[in-house]
C-alpha positions as CSV (number, residue, x, y, z in Angstrom):
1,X,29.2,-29.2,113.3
2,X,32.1,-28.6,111.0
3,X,33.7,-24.8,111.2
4,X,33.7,-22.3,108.4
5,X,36.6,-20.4,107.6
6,X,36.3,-16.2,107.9
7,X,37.8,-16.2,103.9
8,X,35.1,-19.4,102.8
9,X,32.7,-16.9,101.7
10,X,34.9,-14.2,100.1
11,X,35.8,-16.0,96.6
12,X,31.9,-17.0,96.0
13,X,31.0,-13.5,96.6
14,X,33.4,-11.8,94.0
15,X,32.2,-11.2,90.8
16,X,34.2,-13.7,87.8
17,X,35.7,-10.5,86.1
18,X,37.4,-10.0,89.5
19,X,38.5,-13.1,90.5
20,X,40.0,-13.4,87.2
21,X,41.9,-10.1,87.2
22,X,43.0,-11.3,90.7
23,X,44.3,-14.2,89.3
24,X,46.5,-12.3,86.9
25,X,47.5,-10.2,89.3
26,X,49.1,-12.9,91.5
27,X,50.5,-14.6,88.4
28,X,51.9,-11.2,87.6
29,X,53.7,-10.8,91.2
30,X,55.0,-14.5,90.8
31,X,56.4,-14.0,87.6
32,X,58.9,-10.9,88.8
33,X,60.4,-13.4,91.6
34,X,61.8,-15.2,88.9
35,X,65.6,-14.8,88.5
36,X,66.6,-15.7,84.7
37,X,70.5,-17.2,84.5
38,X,72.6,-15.3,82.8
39,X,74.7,-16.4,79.4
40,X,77.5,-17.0,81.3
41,X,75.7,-19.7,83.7
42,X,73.7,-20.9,80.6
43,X,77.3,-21.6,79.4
44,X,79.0,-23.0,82.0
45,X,75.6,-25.5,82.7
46,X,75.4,-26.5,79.3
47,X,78.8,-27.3,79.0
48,X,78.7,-29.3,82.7
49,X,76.1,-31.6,81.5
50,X,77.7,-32.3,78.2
51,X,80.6,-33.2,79.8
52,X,78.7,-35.4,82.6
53,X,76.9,-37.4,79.9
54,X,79.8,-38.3,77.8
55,X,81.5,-39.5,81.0
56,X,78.5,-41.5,82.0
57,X,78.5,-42.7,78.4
58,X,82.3,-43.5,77.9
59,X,81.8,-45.7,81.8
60,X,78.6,-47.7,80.1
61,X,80.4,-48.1,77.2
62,X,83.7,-49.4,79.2
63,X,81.4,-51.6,81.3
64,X,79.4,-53.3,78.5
65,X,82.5,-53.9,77.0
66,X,84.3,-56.3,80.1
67,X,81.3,-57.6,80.8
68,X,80.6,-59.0,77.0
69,X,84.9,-60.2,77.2
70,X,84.0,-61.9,80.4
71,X,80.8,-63.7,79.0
72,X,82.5,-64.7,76.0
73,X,85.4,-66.1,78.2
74,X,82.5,-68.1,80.1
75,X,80.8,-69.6,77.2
């Protein structure tokens, strides 16, 4: 015989009004653990991944470019 959990019972028993007004509740205590950057990490993130891609960019661009020398070399 499977178990039942002491809590199984307790969300069928609550009315929908409440179990909605918990829900908000929780979302409600969730949402004010949520620590917003600041401008000056917006910044410094935005300009970190700027700078990432164009260096990612500039090494496919330098690598497409041997590699279509050394093909033409081949054929």
């Amino acid at each position: 015989m499977a178990r039942e959990s002491k809590n199984s019972g307790e969300a069928v028993n609550r009315s929908f009004p409440a179990r909605v007004s918990g829900f908000f509740a929780g979302v409600k205590s969730e949402y004010s653990k949520i620590i917003f950057p600041n401008q000056t990490d917006v910044r410094k993130e935005t300009i970190a991944a700027i700078v990432v891609s164009v260096i990612v960019g500039a090494l496919i661009f330098g690598l497409d470019t041997v590699l279509k020398e050394l093909l033409g070399l081949i054929l």
